[in-house]
Each structure stands twice: as C-alpha cells, then as structure tokens.
C-alpha positions as a LaTeX table, in Angstrom:
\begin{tabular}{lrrr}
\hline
Residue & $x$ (\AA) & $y$ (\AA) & $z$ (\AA) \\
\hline
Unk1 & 0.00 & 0.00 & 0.00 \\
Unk2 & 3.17 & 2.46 & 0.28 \\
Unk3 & 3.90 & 2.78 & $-3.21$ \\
Unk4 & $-0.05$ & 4.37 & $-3.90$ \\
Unk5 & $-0.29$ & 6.68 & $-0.95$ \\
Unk6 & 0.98 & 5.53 & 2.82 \\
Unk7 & $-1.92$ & 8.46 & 4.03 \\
Unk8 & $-4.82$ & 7.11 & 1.91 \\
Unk9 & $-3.80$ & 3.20 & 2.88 \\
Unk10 & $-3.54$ & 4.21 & 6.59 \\
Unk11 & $-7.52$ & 5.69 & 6.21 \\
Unk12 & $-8.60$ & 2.75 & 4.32 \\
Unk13 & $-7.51$ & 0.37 & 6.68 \\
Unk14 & $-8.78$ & 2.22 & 9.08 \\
Unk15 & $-12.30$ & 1.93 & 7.82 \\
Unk16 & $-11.34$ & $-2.19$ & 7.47 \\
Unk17 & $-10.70$ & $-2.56$ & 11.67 \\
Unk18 & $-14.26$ & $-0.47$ & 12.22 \\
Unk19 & $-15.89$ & $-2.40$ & 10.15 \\
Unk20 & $-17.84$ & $-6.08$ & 11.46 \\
Unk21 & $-19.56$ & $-9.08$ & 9.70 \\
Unk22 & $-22.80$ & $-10.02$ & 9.74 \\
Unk23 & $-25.82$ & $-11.91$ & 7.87 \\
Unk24 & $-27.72$ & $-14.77$ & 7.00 \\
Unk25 & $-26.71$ & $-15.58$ & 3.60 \\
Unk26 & $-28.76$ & $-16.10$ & 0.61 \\
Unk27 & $-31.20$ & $-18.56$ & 2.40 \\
Unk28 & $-34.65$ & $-18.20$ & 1.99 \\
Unk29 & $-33.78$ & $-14.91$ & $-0.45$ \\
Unk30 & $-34.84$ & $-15.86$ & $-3.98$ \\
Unk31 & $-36.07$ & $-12.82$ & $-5.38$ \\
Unk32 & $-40.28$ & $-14.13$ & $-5.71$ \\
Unk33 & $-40.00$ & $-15.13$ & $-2.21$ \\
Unk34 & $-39.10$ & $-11.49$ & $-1.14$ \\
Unk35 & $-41.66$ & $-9.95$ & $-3.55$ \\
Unk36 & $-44.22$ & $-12.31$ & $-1.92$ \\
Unk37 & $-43.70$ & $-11.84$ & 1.80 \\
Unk38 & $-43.99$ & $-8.11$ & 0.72 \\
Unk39 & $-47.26$ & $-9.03$ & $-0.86$ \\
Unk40 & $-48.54$ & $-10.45$ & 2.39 \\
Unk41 & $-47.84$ & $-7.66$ & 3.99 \\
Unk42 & $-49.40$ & $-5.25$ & 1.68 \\
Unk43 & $-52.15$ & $-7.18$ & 1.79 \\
Unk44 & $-52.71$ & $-6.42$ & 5.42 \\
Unk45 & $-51.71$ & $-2.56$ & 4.93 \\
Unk46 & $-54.44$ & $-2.70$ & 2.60 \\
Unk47 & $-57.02$ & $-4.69$ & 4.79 \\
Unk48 & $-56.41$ & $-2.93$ & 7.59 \\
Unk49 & $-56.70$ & 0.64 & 5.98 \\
Unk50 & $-60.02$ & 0.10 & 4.14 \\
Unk51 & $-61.86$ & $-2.25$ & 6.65 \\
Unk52 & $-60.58$ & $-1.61$ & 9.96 \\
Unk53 & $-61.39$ & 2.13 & 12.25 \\
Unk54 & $-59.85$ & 2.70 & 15.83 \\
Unk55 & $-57.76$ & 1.80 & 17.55 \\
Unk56 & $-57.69$ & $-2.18$ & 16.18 \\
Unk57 & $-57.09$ & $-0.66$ & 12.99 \\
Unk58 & $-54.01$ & 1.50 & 13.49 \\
Unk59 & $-52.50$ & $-0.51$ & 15.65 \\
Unk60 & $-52.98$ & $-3.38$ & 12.93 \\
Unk61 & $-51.29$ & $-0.89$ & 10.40 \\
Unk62 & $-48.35$ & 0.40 & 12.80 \\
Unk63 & $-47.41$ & $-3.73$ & 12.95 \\
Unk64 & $-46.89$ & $-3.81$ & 9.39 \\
Unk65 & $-45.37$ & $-0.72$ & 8.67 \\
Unk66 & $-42.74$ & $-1.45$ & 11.43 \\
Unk67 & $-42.49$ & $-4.95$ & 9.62 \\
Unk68 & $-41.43$ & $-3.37$ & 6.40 \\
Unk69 & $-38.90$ & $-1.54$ & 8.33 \\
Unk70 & $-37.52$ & $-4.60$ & 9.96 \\
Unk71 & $-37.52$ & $-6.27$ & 6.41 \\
Unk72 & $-35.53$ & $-3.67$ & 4.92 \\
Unk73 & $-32.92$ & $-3.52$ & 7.86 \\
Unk74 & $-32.53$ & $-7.33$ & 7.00 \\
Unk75 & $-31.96$ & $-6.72$ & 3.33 \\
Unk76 & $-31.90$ & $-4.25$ & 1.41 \\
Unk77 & $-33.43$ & $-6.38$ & $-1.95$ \\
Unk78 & $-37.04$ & $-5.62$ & 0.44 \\
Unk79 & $-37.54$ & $-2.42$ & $-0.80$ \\
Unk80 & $-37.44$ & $-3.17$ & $-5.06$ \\
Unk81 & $-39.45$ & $-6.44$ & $-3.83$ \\
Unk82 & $-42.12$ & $-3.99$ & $-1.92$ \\
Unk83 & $-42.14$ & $-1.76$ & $-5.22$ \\
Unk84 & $-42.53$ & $-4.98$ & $-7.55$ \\
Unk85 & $-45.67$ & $-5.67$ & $-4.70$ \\
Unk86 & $-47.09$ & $-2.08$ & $-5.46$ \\
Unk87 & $-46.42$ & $-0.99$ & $-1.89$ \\
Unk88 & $-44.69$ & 2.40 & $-2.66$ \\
Unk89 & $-47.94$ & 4.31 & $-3.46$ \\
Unk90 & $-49.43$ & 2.91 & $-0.30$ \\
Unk91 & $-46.93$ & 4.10 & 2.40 \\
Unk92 & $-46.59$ & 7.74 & 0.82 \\
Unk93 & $-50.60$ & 7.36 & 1.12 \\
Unk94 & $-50.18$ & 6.52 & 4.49 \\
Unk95 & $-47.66$ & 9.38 & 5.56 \\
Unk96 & $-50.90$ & 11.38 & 5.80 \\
Unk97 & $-52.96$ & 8.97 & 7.79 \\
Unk98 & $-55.01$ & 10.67 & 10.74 \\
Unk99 & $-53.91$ & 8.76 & 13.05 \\
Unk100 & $-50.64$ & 10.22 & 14.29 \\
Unk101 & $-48.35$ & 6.77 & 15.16 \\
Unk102 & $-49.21$ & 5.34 & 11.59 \\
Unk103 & $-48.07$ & 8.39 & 9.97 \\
Unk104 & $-45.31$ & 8.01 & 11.68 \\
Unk105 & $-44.34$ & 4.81 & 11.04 \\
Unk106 & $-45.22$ & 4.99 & 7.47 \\
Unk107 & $-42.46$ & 8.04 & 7.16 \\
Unk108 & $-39.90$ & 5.61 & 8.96 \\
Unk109 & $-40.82$ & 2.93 & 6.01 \\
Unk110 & $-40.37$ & 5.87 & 3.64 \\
Unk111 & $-37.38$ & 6.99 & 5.16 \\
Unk112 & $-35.46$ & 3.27 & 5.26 \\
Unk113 & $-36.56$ & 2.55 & 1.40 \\
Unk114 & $-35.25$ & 6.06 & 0.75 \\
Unk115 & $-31.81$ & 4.99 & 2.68 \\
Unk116 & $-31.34$ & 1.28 & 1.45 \\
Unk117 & $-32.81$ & 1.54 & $-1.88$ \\
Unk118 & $-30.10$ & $-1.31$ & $-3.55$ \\
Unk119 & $-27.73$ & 0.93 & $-6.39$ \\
Unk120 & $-28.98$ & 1.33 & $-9.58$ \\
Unk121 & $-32.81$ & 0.24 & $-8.27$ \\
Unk122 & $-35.28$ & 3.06 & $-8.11$ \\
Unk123 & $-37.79$ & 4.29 & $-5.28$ \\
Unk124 & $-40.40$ & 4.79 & $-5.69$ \\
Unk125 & $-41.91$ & 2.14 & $-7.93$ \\
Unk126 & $-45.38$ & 1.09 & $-9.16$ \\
Unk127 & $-44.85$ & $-2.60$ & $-9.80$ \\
Unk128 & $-42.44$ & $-2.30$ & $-12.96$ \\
Unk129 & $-39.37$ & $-3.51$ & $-11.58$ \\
Unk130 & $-36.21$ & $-5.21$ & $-12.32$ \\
Unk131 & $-35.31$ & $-8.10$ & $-10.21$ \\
Unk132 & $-31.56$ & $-8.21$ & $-9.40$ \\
Unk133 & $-28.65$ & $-10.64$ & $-11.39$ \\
Unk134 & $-26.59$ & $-12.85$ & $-10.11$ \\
Unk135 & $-22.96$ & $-13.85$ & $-11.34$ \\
Unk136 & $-22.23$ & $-17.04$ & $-9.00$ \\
Unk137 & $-18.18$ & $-17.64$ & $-9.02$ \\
Unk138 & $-16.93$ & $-21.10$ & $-7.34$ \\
Unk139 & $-14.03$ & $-20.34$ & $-6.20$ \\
Unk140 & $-13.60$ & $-23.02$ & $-3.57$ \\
Unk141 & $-11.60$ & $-26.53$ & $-3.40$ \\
Unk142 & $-13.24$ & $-29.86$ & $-3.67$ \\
Unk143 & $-12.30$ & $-30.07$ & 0.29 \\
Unk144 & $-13.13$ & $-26.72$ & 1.24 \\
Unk145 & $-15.91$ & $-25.37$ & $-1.62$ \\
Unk146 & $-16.91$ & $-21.49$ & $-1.64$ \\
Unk147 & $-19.58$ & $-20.65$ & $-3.76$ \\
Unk148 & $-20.04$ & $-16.66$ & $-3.81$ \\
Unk149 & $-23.31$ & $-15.77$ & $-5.21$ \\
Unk150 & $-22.44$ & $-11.76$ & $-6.60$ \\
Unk151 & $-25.63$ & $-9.13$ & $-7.28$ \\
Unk152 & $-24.78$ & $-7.28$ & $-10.34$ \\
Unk153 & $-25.59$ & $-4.02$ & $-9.82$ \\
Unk154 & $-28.65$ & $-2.81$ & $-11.60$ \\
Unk155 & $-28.36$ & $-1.33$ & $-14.90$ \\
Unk156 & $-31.35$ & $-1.55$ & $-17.01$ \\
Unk157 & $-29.44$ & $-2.99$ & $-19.60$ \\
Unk158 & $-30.96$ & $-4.83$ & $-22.94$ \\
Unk159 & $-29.95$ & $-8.82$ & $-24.26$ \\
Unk160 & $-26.40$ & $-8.63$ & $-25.95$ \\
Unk161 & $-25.62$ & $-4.80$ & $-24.11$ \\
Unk162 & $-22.09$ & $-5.05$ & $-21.92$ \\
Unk163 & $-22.16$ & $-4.73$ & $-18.28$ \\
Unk164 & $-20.27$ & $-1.75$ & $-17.16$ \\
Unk165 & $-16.85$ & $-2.45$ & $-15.67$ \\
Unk166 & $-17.24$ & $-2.64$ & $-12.17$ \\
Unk167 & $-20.19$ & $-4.90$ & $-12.63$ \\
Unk168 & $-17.99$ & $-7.69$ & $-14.72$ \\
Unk169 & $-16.98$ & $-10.96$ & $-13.19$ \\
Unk170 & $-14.08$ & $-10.75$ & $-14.69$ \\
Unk171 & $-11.84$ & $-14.33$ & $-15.40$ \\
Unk172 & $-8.70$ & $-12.83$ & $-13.25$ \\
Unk173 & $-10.97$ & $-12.11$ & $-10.57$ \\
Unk174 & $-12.17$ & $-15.50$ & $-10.44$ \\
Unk175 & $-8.75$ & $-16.88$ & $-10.88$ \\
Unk176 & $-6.99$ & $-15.01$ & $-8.22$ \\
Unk177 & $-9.95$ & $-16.01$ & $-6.16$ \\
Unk178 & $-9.12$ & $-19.21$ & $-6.82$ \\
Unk179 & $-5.58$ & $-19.05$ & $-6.36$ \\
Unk180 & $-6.28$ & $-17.84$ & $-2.99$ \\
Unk181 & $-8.40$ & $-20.46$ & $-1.58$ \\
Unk182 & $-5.84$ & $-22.97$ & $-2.85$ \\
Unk183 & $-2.60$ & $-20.96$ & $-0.85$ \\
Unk184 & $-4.66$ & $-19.61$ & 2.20 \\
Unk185 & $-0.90$ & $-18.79$ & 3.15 \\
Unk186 & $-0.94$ & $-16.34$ & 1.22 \\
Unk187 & $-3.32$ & $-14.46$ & 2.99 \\
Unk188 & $-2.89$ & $-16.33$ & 6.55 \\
Unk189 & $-2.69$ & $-13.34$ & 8.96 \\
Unk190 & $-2.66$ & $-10.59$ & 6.46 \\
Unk191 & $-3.77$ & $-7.47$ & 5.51 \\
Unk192 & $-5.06$ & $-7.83$ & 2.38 \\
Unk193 & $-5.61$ & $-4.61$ & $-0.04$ \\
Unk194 & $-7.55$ & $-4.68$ & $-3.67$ \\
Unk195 & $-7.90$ & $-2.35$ & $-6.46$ \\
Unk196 & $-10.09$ & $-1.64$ & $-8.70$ \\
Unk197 & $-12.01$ & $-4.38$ & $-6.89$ \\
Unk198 & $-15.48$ & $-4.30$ & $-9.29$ \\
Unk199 & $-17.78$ & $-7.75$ & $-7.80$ \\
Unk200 & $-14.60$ & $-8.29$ & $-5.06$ \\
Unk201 & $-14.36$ & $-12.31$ & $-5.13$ \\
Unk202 & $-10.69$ & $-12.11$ & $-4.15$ \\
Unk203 & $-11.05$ & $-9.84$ & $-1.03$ \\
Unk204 & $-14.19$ & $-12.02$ & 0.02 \\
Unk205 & $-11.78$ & $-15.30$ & $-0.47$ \\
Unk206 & $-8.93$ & $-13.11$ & 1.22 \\
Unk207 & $-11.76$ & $-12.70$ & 4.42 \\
Unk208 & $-12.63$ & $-16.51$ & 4.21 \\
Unk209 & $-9.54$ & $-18.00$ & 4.48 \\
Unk210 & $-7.28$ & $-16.39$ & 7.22 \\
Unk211 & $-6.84$ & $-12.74$ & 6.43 \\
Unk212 & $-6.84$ & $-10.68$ & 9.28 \\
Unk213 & $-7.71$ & $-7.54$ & 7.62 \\
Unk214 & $-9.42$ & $-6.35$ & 4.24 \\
Unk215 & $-9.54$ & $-3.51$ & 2.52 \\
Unk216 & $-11.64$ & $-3.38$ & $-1.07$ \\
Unk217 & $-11.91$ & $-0.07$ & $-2.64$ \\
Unk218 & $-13.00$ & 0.78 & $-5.90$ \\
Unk219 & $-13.76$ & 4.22 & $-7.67$ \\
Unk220 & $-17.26$ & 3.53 & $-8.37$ \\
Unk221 & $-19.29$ & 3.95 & $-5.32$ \\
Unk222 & $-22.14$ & 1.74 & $-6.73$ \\
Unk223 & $-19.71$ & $-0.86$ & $-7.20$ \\
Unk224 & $-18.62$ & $-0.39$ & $-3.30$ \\
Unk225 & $-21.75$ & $-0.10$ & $-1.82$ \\
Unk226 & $-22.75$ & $-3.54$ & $-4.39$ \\
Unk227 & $-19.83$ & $-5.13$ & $-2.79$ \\
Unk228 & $-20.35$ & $-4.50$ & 0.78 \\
Unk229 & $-23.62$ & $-6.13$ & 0.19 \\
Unk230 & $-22.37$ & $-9.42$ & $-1.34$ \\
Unk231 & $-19.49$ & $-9.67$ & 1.40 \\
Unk232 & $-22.58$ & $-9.66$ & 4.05 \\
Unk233 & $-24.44$ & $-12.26$ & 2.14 \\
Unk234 & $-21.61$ & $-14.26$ & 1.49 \\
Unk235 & $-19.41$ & $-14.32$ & 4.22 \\
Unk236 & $-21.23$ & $-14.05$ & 7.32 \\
Unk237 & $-19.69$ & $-14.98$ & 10.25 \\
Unk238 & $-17.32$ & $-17.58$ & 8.03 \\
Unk239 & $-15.55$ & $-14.71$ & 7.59 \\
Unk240 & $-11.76$ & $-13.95$ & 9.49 \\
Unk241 & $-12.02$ & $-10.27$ & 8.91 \\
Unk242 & $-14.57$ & $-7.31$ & 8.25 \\
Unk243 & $-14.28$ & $-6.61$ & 4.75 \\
Unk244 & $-14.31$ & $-2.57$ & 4.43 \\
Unk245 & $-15.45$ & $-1.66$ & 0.74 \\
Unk246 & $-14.44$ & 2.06 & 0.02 \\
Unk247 & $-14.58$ & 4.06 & $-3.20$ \\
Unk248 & $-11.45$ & 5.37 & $-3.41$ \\
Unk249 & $-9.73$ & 6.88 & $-6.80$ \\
Unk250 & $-5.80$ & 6.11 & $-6.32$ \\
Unk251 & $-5.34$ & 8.13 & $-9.53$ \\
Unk252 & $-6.50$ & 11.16 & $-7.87$ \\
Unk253 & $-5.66$ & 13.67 & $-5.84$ \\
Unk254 & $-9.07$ & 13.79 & $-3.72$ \\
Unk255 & $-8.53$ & 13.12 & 0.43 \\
Unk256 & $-12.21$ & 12.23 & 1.04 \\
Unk257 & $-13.22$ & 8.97 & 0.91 \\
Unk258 & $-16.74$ & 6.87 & 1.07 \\
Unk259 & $-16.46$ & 3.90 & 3.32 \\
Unk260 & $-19.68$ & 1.29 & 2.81 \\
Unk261 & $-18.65$ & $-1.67$ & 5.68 \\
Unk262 & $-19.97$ & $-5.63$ & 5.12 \\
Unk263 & $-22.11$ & $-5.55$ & 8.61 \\
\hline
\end{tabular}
C-alpha cells in the first residue's frame, strides 16, 4: 500500500478494523420469495386501511409498517421487492394517515426505502421492476468449496448490451480467487488490499480463508456499496475479517473517501 499513498492506505484500513460481519446468507432470499412476503404484507396494509377504524385498525397498520422496516434492515433487496408488490404508493398514502403513530411509522418505512434503496434500483416504484442478477463464481476446493453468489448491480441494460466495468466478473478475478483459496498462506494473517475491486471475489476469499484484515476499494461507489452487500451475504460470520469496501480513486488527488462496511 506504500507505493499508492501511505496516508490514503492508513484511512482505508482504518475503515477495514471499524468495520464487522454479519448476515444470514442467501437462504430463503430468492427474489419471488421477497416480492411475496412483501405481498402479504401489503395485503394487510391494505385490509387494515379500508376495513378496519380505531384503535384495532391502526395498531394493525403500525405492525406492518414497522415490519417493512424490519424487512428492509434485513436486506436491502425488500424495498425493489415492496415496489414490484405495489407498496410504494401505499406508504406515501399513508404518511398522511389521521392517526398520528401510523403516519409516523409509514415516514420511517419511507425513510429506510429512501436509505437502502439497492444501487442502480429506483424508489419509488409502481410494480415495474427489475429483479436483481446474479454472477455465481466457485471459487472453492473440492475439500473446502466457496460458492459466492455476486448481485450485479442494476443497470437496465438490454440482451447482448455489456455490463459496465465494475459490474464484470471478470476471469482474473475468479482466478486469483481461486488461487487464494488454494494458498490460504498467502493471505494467513494478512492485511489484504484490492484495487479496482469491481464484484470483489478475491477480497471475500482473502476474508474466508485467514486474512486478518481487508480492505476493497474501488472508484465507483455503486460498485462499493454492491460489494459491501455481497461480502454480508456471502461471508457471514465464516468470515476472518470485516471486509471494508471504500470508493477510493488512487489516480486522484481527492482526500475524502466513502467507506460502505460488510455488517
């Protein structure tokens, strides 16, 4: 890290000891089964809004809004699936409910789609959205497989268009990824620092097998934020270190940085 900036590096691997692990994995996370707990829940915003008065009613409607918030603090991918479930239109409808605490809590479901809308995904939605792409990279050993399942972030793109760079799962990616999980030594213990990082497999197989500290920055922040994701998804507690995605241009002569951590 010396030869590209011993000030930068120091900042960046700062960000990479504050940074934790955390997350179920990909369990139970196929995209129709997120757009369909979302449409259970809708379903009882809905109920509850036309059919129920009082205090039954609110409190009914307060439950599920706080839900959606919980939903979203679990993953992200909630708030596309609660667009793709044509639940946008109802919380903004429900920002201006009369009863005070279900205003309320609608805002805070308005506010955490606002924060944790996935990159490239849009909020808010009326049912026309994209579900998100996966590139899934094996990078494992027959005695010790790893299987990292990598969300693309969303473009919009048409059949036959090129993924942008950072979104690429590029072959030497996958084959340093590789190489690592085949000479954990290499890592063993080790801070571990990549550029230009794009989907990340080689810092996530850095984390896995014995790293004790990594650092993945990129210059897209889309691409940073992406990664952070997948490390969280991926890793979980497997992990042996935080992996701390930053956008960072090394080309440039810019001091700030963007830190998005795995937890």
């Amino acid at each position: 890290a010396g030869s590209v900036g011993a000030p930068r590096a120091r900042r960046i691997w700062s960000a990479a000891m504050s940074s934790d692990v955390g997350g179920d994995g990909w369990e139970g996370r196929e995209w129709d089964d997120l757009v369909e707990r979302c449409a259970a829940v809708v379903d009882r915003l809905r109920t509850n809004n036309d059919t129920l008065a009082g205090d039954r009613g609110a409190a009914e409607l307060t439950r599920a809004l706080e839900e959606i918030v919980a939903l979203i603090a679990d993953d992200e991918e909630y708030v596309p699936a609660l667009g793709a479930a044509r639940g946008h239109d109802l919380l903004a409808r429900l920002v201006t409910h009369r009863v005070p605490e279900v205003a309320s809590a609608a805002a805070d479901a308005m506010e955490a789609c606002a924060k944790h809308c996935p990159p490239g995904a849009s909020f808010p939605t009326r049912g026309d959205v994209d579900e998100p792409s996966h590139a899934i990279m094996r990078v494992g050993t027959l005695a010790a497989p790893l299987t990292l399942r990598m969300r693309h972030v969303r473009e919009g793109y048409g059949s036959g268009e090129r993924r942008r760079i950072p979104n690429i799962a590029w072959d030497s990616g996958l084959v340093l990824a590789r190489w690592i999980s085949r000479h954990p030594e290499l890592v063993a213990g080790k801070s571990v620092l990549e550029i230009g990082a794009g989907l990340g497999a080689p810092s996530m197989a850095a984390a896995r097998w014995g790293a004790s500290m990594v650092a993945l920055t990129d210059v897209d922040p889309s691409a940073t934020r992406n990664a952070a994701y997948n490390a969280r998804m991926n890793l979980g507690r497997v992990a042996s270190a935080a992996v701390a995605c930053v956008t960072h241009d090394w080309n440039g002569d810019s001091d700030s940085d963007s830190d998005s951590d795995s937890d």
